[in-house]
C-alpha positions in Angstrom: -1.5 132.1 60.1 -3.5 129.9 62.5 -1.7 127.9 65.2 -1.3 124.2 65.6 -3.4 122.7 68.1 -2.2 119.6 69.1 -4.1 117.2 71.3 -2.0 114.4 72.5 -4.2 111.1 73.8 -5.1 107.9 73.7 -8.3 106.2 74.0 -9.8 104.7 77.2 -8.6 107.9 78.5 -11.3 109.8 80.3 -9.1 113.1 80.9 -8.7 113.1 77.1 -12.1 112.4 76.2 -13.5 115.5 78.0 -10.6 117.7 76.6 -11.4 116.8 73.4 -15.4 117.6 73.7 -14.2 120.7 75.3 -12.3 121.6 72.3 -14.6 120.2 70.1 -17.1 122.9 71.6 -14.3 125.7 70.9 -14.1 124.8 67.7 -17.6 125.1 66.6 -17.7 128.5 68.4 -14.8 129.9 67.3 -13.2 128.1 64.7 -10.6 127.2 65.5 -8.9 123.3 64.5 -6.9 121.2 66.4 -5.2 117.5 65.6 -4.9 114.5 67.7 -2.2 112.5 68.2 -2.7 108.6 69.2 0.5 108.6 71.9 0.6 104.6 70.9 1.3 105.3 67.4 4.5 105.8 68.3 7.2 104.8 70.8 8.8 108.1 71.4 6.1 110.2 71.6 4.5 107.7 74.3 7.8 107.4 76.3 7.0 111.2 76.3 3.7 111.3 77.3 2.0 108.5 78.7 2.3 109.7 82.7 1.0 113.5 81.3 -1.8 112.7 79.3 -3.7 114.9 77.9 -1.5 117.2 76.5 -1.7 120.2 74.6 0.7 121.8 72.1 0.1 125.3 70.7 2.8 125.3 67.6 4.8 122.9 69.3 5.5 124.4 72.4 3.7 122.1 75.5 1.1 124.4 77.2 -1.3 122.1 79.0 -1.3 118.8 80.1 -3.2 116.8 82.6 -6.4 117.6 84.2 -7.4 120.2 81.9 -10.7 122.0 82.7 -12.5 124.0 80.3 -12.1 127.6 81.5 -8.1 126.8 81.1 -8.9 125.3 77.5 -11.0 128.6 77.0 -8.2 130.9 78.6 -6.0 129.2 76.0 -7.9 129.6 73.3 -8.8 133.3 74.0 -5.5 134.5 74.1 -4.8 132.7 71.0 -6.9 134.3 69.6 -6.0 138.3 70.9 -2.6 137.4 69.0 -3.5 136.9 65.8 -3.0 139.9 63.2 
């Protein structure tokens, strides 16, 4: 089973933008799929989030968040990857 890739953003946000090319990239070279959440959409999950922004969730568990670069995003996605069956 594939994990859940969860980006959460909002729009105006530079940090998120360039997370989300970089994983944009990661997905065209290796497949994988990731969501994105609007944190406006909803109260609770912005209450959450709006000081952390860009954040990542790998099946629901928070694993990055902030300024994200893209070897961390690649590091991620790598060992994603070496668990997988």
């Amino acid at each position: 089973m594939n994990p859940v890739i969860v980006l959460y953003a909002k729009a105006g946000c530079h940090l998120c933008d360039e997370v989300r090319a970089h994983l944009e990239d990661l997905s065209a070279e290796h497949g994988i799929t990731f969501d994105e959440v609007d944190i406006r959409r909803d109260a609770d999950v912005f209450e959450r989030y709006r000081y952390r922004i860009p954040v990542i969730t790998v099946d629901g568990v928070e694993r990055l968040e902030g300024r994200i670069g893209a070897n961390e995003l690649r590091e991620l996605v790598d060992d994603l990857r070496r668990r997988q069956p």
